[in-house]
PANU-999144 format. One record per residue (C-alpha): residue number from 1; chain; x negated, y negated, z. Coordinates in nm, 4 decimals, padded with zeros to 6 digits, always signed. Each point is the difference from the previous one (the first is absolute). Layout:
// residues N
NUM,A,X,Y,Z;
...
// end
This chain:
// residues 328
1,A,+00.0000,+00.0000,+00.0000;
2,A,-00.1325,-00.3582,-00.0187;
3,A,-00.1180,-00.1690,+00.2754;
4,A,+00.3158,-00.2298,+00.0642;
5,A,+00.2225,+00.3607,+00.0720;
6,A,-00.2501,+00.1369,+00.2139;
7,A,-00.0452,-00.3293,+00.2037;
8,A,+00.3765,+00.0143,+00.0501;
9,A,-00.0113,+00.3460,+00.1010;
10,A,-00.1895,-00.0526,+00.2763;
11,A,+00.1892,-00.2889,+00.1477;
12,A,+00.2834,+00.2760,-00.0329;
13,A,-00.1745,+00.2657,+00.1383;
14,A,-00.0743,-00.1999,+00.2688;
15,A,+00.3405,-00.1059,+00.0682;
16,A,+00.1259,+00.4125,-00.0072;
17,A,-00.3029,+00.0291,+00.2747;
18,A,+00.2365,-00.2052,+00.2124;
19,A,+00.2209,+00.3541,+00.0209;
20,A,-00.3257,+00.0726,+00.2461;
21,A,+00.1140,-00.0327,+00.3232;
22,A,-00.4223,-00.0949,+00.0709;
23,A,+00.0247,-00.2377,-00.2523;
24,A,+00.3407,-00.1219,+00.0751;
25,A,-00.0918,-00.0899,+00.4143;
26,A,-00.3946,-00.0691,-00.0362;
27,A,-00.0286,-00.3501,-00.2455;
28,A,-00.3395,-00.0125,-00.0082;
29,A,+00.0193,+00.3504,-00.1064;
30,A,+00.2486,-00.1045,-00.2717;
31,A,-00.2472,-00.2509,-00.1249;
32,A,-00.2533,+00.2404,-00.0101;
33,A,+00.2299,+00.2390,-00.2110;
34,A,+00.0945,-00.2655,-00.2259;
35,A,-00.3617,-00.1345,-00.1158;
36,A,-00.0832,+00.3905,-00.0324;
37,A,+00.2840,+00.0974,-00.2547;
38,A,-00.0131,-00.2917,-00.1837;
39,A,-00.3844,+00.0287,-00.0405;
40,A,+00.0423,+00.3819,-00.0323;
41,A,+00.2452,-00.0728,-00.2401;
42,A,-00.2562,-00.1630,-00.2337;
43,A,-00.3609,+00.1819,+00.0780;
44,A,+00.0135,+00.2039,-00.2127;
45,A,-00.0023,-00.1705,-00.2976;
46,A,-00.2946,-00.2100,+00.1383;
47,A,-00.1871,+00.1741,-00.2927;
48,A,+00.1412,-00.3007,-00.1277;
49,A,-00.3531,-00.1826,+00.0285;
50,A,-00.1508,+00.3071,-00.2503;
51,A,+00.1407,-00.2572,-00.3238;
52,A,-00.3047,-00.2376,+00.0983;
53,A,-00.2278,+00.2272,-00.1481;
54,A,+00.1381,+00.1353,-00.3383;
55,A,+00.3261,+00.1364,-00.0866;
56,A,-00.1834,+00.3053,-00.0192;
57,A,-00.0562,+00.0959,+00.3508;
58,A,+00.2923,-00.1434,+00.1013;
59,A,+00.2364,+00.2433,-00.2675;
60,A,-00.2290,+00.2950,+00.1246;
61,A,+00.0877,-00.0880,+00.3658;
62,A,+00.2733,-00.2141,+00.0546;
63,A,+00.2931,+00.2385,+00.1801;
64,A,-00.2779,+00.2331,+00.0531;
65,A,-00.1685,+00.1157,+00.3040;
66,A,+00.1712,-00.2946,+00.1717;
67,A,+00.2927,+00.1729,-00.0562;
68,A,-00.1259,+00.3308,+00.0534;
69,A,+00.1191,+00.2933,+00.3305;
70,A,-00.3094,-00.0630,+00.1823;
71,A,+00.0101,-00.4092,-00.0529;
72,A,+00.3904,-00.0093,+00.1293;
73,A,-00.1209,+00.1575,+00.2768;
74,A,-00.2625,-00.2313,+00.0809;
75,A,+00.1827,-00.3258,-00.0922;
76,A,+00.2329,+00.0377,+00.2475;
77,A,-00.2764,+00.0883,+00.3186;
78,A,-00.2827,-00.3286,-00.1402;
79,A,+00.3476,-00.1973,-00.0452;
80,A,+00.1197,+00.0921,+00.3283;
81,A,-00.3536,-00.0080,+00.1863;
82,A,-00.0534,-00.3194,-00.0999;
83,A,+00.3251,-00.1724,+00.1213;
84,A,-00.0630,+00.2192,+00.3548;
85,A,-00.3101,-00.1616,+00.0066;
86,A,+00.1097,-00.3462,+00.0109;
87,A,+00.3187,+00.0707,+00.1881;
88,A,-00.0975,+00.3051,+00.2578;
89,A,+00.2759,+00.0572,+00.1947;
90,A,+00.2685,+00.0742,-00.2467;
91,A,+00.0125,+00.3802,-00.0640;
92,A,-00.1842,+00.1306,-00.2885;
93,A,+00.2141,+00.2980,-00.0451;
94,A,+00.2800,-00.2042,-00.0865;
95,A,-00.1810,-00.2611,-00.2029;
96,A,-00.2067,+00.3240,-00.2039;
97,A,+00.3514,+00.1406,-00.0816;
98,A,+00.1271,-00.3195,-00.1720;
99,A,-00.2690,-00.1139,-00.1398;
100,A,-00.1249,+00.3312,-00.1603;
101,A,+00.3965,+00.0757,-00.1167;
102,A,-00.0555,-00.3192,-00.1730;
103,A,-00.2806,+00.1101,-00.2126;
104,A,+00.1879,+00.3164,-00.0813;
105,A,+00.2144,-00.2250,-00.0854;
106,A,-00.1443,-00.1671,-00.2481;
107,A,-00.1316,+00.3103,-00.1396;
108,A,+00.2997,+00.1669,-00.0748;
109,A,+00.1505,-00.2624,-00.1485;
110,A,-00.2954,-00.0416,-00.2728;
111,A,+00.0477,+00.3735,-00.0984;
112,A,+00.3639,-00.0997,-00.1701;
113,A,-00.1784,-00.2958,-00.2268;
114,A,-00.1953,+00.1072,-00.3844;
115,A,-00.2498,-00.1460,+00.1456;
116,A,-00.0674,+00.2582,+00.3086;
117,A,-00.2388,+00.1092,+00.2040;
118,A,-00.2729,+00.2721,+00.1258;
119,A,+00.1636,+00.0737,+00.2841;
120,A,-00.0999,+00.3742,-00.0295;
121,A,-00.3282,-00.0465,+00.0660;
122,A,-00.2581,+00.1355,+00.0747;
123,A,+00.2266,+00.2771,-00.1355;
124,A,+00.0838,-00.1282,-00.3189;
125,A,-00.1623,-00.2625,-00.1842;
126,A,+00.3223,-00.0244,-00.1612;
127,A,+00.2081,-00.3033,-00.0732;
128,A,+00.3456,+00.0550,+00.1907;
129,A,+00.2289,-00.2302,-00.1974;
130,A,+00.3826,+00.0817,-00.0157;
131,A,+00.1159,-00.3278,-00.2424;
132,A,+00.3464,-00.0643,+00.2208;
133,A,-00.0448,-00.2971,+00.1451;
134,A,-00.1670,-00.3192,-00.1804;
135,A,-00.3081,-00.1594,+00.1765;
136,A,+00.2267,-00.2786,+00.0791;
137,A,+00.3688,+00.1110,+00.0833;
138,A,+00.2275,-00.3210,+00.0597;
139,A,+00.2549,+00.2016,+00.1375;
140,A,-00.2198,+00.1285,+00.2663;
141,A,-00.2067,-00.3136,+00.0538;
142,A,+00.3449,-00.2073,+00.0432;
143,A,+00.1550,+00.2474,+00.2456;
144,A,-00.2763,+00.0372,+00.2180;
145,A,-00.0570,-00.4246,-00.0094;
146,A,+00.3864,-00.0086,+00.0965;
147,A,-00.0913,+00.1604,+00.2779;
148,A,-00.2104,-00.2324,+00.1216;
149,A,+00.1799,-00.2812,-00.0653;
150,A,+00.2943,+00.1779,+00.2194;
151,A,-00.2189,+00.0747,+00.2986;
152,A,-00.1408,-00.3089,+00.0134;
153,A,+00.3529,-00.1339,+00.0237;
154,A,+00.1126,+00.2567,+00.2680;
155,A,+00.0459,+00.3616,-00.1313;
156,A,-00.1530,+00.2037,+00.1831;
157,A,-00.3201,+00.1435,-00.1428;
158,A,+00.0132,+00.3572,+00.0643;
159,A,+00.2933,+00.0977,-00.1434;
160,A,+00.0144,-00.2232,-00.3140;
161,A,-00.3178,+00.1060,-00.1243;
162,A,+00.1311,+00.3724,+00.1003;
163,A,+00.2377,-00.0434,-00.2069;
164,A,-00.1584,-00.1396,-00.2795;
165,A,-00.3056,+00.2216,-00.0002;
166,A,+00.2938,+00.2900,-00.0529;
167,A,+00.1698,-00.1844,-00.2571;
168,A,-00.3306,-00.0486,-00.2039;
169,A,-00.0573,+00.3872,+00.0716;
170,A,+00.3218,+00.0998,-00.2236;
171,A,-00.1391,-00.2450,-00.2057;
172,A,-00.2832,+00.2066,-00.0875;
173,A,+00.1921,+00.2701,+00.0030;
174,A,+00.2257,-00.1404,-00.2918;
175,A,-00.3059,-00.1356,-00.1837;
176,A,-00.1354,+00.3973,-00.0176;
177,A,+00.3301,+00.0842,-00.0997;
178,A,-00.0463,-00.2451,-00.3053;
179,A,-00.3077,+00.0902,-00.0899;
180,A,+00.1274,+00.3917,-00.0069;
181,A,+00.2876,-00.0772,-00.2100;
182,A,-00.2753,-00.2322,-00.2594;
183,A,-00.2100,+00.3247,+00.0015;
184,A,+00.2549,+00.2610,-00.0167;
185,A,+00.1504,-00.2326,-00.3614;
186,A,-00.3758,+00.0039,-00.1230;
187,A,-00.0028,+00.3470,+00.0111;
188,A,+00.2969,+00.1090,-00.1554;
189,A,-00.1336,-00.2402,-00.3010;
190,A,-00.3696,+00.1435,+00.0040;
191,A,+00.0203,+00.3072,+00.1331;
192,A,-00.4044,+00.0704,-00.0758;
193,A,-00.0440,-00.3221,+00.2806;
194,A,-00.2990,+00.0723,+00.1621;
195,A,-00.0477,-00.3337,+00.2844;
196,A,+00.2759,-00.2946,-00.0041;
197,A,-00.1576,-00.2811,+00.1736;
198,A,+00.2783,-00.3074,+00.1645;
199,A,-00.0756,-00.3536,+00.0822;
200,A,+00.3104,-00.1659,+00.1532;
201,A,-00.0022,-00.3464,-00.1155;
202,A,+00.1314,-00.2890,+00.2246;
203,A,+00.3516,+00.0418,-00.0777;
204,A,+00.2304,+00.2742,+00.0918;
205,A,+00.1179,+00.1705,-00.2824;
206,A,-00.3099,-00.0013,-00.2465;
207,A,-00.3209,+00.2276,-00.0328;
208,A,-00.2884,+00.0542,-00.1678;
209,A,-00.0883,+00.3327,-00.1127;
210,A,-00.3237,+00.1973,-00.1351;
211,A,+00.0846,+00.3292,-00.1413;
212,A,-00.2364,+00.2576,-00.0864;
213,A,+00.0496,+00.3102,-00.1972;
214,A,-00.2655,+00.2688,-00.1545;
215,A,-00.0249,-00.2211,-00.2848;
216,A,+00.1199,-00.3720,+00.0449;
217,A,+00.0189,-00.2886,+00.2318;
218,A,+00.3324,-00.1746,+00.0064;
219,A,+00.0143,-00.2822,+00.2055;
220,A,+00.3683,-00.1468,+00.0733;
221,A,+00.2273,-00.2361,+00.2260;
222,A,+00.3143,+00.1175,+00.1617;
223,A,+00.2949,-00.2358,+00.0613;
224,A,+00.3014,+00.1148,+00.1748;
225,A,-00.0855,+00.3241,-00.0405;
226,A,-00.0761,-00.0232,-00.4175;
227,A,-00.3273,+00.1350,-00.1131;
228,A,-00.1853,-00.2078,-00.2874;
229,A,-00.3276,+00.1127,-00.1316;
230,A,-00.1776,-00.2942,-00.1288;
231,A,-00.3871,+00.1327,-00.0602;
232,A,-00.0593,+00.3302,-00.1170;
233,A,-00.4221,+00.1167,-00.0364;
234,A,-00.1300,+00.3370,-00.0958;
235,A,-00.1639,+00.1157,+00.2805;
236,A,-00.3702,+00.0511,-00.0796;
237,A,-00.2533,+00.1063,+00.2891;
238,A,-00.3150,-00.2468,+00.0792;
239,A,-00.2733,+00.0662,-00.2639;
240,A,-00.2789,+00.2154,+00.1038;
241,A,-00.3100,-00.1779,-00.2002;
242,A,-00.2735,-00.2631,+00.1093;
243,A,+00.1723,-00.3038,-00.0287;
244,A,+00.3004,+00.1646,+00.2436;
245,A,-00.2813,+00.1555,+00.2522;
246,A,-00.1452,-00.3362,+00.0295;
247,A,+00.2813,-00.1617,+00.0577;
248,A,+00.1666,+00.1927,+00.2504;
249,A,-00.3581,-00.0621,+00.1542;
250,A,+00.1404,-00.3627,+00.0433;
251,A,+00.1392,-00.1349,+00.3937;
252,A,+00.3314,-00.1873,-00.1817;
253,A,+00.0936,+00.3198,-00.2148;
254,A,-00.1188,+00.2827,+00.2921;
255,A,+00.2348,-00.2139,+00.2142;
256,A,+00.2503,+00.0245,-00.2579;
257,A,-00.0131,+00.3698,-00.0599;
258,A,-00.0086,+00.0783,+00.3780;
259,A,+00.3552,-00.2457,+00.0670;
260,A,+00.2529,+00.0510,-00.3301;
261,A,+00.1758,+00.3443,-00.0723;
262,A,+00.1132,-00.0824,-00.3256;
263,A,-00.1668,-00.2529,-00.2908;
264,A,-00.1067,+00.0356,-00.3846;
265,A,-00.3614,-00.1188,-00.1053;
266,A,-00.0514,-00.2112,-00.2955;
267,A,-00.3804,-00.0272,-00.2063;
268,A,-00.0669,-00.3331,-00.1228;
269,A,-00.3184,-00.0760,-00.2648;
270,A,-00.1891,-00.2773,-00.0836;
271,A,-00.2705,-00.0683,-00.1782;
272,A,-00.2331,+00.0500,+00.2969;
273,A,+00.2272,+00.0688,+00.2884;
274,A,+00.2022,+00.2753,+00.0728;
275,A,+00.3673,-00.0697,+00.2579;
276,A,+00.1025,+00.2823,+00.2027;
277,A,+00.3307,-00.1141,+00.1450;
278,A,+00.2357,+00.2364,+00.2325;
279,A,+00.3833,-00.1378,+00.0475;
280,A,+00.1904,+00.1279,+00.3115;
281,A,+00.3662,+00.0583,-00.1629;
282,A,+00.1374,-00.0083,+00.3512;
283,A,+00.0637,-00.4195,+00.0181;
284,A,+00.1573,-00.0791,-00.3375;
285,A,+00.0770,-00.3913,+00.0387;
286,A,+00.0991,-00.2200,-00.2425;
287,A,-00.1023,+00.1958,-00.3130;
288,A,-00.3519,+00.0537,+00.1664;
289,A,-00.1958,+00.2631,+00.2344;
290,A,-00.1297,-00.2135,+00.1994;
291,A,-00.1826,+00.2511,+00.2057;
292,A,-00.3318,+00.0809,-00.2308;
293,A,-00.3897,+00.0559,+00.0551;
294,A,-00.2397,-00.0599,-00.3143;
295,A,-00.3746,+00.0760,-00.0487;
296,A,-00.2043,-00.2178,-00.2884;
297,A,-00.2901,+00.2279,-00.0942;
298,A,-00.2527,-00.1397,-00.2487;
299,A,-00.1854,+00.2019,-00.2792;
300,A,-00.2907,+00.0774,+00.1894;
301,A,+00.2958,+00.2211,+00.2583;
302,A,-00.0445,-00.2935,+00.2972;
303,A,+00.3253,-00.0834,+00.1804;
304,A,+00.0413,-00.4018,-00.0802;
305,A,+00.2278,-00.0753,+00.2370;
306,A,+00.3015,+00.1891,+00.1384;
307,A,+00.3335,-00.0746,+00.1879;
308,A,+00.3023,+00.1449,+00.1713;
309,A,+00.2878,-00.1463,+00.1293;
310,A,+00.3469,-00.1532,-00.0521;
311,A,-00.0396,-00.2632,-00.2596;
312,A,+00.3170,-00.1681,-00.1913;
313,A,-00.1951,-00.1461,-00.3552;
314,A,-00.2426,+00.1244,-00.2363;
315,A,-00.1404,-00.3353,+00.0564;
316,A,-00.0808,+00.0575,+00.3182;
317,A,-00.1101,+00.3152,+00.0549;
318,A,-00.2697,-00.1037,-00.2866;
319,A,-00.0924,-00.3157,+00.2336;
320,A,-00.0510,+00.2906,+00.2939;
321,A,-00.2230,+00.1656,-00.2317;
322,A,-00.1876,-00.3149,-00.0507;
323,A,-00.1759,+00.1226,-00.3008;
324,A,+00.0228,-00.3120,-00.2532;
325,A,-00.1936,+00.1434,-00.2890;
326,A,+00.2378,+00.2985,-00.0501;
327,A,+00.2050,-00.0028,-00.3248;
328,A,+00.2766,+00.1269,+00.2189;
// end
């Protein structure tokens, strides 16, 4: 989820912790809670800072270990620890509880977005990524902020956000349910479907699919339940020559490789430069896949220049390149 839904989930989490009788009768207890599920809430994704590098390491290992069995486990005790520290004489079982269940929290909540997570590790270096629930979710976000608007105007916490954390449970529930029914249609229509990839988009009743079968990618949007392919590629496996080799060789495309389940290659030549270019099909937006990572490799087999990312012009994802005396 983005970070305006998680920050929001911890002011509601901490709310529900008012259900505590601890928390309810002890306010500097409450306080404590508080700062740790609406910190917990967030830590996770303080991977965050991994984009000052290179969009590299931070596609490699954003939602990663951070997000990861052993790191929920240990986000909730440094959380927790460190709020004991300053404040001592609250109790730490309490504060662990609600501060770690906000970090599983946040977890689980990740899992239902394209986008994902490795939260199987060190099990499974797999991305976990259901496609139910958009990164942003208004629905959820505005619920959750009504919430807070309420209790701050009397309701009581504990049972509004109890009741609203089990509304936006159903919710889930019904967004699987949607996503069965899309897959179930897809099917029927393909029946040689091999992976069907689904990226909720923003609003409620619209979708973006990536269909693969044994021979063909189809890539789609859904709108009240009405399948449209748009794209259709042959599906052609990565190249196994020297130019391929070296480019896989490359930080932007190994990132690439290790983070997208389904995307077509294109070869590019120039006169003395050769473009490897990979397209995720998973983020179709406004007649572009945005999502892409692309390797210039000169004659003499040298990688140029490289980069991987989400980039919205052809324009600019040359200026990332920064390599001015291509013909490109």
């Amino acid at each position: 989820m983005d970070t305006g839904t998680h920050i929001v989930m911890g002011v509601a989490l901490g709310g529900l912790a008012t259900l505590d009788p601890a928390v309810q009768n002890d306010p500097e207890l409450f306080g404590a809670v508080f700062a740790g599920t609406v910190i917990g809430s967030h830590a996770p994704d303080f991977d965050t800072v991994l984009k000052l590098r290179n969009n590299a390491v931070y596609i490699r290992h954003h939602r990663g270990i951070t997000h990861s069995m052993p790191a929920v486990l240990l986000w909730g005790i440094l959380l927790a620890g460190i709020i004991y520290a300053i404040l001592p004489s609250v109790s730490f079982g309490h504060l662990w509880l609600w501060t770690a269940l906000a970090v599983v929290i946040h977890v689980l909540v990740d899992i239902p977005n394209a986008y994902g997570t490795q939260a199987l590790r060190p099990f499974s270096h797999k991305w976990v990524a259901h496609g139910v629930i958009n990164t942003f979710d208004p629905y959820i976000f505005l619920l959750l902020a009504g919430g807070i608007v309420a209790w701050l105007i009397g309701a009581n916490p504990g049972y509004t956000f109890l009741i609203l954390y089990a509304v936006i449970a159903l919710y889930y529930i019904k967004r699987y349910i949607d996503k069965r029914e899309i897959i179930r249609k897809i099917k029927d229509h393909y029946p040689e479907t091999r992976q069907i990839v689904t990226s909720p988009t923003i609003k409620q009743n619209r979708w973006r699919v990536a269909i693969t079968t044994n021979d063909y990618f189809y890539v789609g949007k859904v709108k009240d339940g009405h399948i449209d392919i748009i794209d259709q590629f042959r599906k052609v496996p990565l190249p196994d020559n020297e130019l391929f080799r070296i480019a896989r060789q490359d930080k932007n495309i190994d990132a690439f490789l290790s983070f997208s389940p389904v995307y077509r290659w294109e070869q590019n030549d120039y006169d003395d430069v050769t473009e490897i270019r990979l397209i995720d099909l998973r983020y179709r937006s406004n007649d572009r896949y945005p999502f892409v990572a692309v390797a210039l490799i000169d004659e003499n087999k040298q990688i140029l220049n490289s980069y991987t990312g989400w980039i919205y012009s052809e324009q600019k994802l040359q200026n990332k390149l920064e390599f001015r005396n291509s013909p490109i």
